[in-house]
C-alpha positions in Angstrom: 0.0 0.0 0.0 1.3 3.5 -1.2 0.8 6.5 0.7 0.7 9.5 -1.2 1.8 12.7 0.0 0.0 15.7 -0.2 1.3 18.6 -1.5 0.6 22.2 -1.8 0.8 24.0 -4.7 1.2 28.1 -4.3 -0.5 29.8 -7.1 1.6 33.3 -7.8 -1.2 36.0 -9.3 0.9 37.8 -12.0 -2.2 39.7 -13.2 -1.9 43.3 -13.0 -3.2 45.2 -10.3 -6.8 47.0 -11.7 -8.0 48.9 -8.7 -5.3 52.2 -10.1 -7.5 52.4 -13.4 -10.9 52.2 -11.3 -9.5 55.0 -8.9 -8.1 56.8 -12.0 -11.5 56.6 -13.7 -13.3 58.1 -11.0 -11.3 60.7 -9.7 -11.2 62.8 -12.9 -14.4 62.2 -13.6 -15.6 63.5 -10.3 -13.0 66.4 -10.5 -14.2 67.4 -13.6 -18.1 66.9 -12.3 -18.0 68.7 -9.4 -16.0 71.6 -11.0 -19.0 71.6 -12.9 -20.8 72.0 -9.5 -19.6 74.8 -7.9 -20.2 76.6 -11.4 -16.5 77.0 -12.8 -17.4 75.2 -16.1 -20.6 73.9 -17.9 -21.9 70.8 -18.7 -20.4 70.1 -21.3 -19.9 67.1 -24.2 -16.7 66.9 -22.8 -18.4 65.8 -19.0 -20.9 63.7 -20.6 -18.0 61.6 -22.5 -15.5 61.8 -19.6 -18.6 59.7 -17.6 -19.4 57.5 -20.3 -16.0 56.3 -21.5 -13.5 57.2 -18.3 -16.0 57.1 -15.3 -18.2 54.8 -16.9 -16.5 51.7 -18.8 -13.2 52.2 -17.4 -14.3 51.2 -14.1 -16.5 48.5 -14.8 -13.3 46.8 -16.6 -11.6 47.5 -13.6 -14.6 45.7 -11.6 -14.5 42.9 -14.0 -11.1 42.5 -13.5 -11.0 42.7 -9.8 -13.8 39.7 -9.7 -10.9 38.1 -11.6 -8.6 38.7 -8.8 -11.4 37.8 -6.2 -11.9 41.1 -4.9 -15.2 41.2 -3.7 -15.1 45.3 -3.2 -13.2 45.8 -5.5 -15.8 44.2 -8.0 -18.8 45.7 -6.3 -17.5 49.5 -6.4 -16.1 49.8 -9.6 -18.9 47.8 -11.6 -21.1 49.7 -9.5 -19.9 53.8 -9.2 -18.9 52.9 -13.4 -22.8 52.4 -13.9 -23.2 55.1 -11.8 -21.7 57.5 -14.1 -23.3 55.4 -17.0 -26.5 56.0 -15.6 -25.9 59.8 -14.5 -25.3 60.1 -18.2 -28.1 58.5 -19.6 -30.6 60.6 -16.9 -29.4 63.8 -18.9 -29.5 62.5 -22.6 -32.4 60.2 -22.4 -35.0 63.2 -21.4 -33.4 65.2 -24.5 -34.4 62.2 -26.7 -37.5 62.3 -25.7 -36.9 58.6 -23.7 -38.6 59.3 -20.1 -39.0 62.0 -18.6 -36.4 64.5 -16.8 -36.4 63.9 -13.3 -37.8 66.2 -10.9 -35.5 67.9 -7.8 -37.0 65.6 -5.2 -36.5 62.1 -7.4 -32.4 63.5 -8.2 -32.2 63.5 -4.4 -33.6 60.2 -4.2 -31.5 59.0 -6.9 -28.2 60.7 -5.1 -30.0 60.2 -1.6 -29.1 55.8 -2.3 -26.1 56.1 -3.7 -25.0 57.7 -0.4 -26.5 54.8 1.3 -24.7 52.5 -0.9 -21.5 54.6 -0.5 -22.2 54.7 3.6 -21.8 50.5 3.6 -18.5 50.8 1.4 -17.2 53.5 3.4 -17.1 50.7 6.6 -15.6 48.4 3.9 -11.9 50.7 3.6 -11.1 50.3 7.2 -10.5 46.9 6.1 -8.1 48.1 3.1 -5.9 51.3 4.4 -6.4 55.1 5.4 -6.8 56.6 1.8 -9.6 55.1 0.7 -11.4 56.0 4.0 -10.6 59.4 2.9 -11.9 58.6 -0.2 -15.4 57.0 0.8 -15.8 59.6 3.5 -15.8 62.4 1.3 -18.1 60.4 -0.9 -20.4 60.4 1.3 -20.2 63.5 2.4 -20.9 64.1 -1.7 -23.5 61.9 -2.3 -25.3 63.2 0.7 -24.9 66.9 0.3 -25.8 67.0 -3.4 -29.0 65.0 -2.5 -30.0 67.8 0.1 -29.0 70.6 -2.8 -31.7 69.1 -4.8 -34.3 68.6 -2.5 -33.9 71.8 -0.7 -32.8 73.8 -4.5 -30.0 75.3 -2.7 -26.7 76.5 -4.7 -25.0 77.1 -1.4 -25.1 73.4 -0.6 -24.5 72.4 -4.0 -21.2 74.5 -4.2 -20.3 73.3 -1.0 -20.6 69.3 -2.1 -18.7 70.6 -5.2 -15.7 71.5 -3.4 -16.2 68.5 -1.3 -16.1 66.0 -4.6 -13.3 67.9 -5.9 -11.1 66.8 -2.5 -12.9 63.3 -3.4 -11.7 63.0 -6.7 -8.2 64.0 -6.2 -8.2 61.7 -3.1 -8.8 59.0 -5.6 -6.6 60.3 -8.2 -3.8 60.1 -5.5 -4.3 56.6 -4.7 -4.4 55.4 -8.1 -1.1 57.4 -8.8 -0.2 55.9 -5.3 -0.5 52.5 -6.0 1.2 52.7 -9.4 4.2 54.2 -8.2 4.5 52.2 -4.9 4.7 49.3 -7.3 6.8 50.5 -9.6 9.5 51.6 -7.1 8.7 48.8 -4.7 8.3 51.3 -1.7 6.1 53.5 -0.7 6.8 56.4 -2.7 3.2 57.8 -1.6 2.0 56.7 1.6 -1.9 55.3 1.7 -1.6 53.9 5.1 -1.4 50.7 6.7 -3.5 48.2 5.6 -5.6 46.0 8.1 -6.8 43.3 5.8 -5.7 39.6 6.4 
């Protein structure tokens, strides 16, 4: 009688990383948005596209490939905030095409009003990951949140305010994407994104 001996077999992920192009995707598309917001610049073809191509199908790649990598947030955010953008999109064009209707102030802050909810249960998902996306999240909440009560309540004051605070957001992304490339690229941490606490 044989005994066979069991062995383990360590499988090395070589895939790139995808969670820089996600970050990458949303940050300038939620600088440029919310520059939008607090009434610097209009909105514009070049917003609309920017949501669609960068926002919008760049991160739901990056959510595709994360599933890949078996990142359960990961997958949910990107597929998800990339529709998000899809579906901001398609809320503006559709009504000019005569598809639907154009929603009213109190169903936009609905709309926004969820997506802080949604963005409230991700936000207690980073303290699992490190300190700059908590930053991150946080201030997308904060967005989400304050540009639902700018609609309901029709108030440019709050509405400029949530601007500046997606501007922080979106540059907060920006630098973790850049973060994460360089980190890996230099095999250090160039750009500090804090300890992370997931095992």
């Amino acid at each position: 009688m044989t005994t066979l001996e069991n062995k383990m077999m360590t499988i090395v992920d070589k895939n790139a990383n995808p969670a820089p192009l996600g970050l990458l995707g949303f940050g300038l598309t939620t600088i440029l948005l919310n520059i939008h917001n607090i009434g610097s610049i209009g909105l514009t073809s070049m917003i609309l596209s920017m949501g669609i191509f960068v926002g919008g199908l760049a991160q739901v790649i990056a959510g595709i490939l994360e599933f890949k990598k078996n990142n359960t947030f990961g997958m949910t955010a990107f597929v998800a905030y990339g529709f998000f953008w899809i579906s901001l999109v398609a809320l503006i064009l559709m009504p000019a095409k005569g598809l639907g209707s154009k929603p009213d102030n109190i169903e936009m802050a609905a709309y926004l009003f969820v997506w802080g909810l949604f963005s409230t249960g991700m936000l207690i998902g980073t303290f699992r990951i490190n300190k700059a996306l908590q930053v991150v999240f946080s201030l997308l909440v904060v967005l989400f949140f304050g540009l639902a009560l700018s609609d309901y309540y029709e108030s440019a004051p709050i509405k400029i305010f949530s601007g500046y605070v997606g501007i922080l957001c979106g540059l907060g992304a920006l630098y973790t994407s850049l973060a994460q490339i360089l980190n890996e690229l230099y095999n250090k941490e160039l750009l500090p994104i804090g300890t992370s606490h997931k095992k």
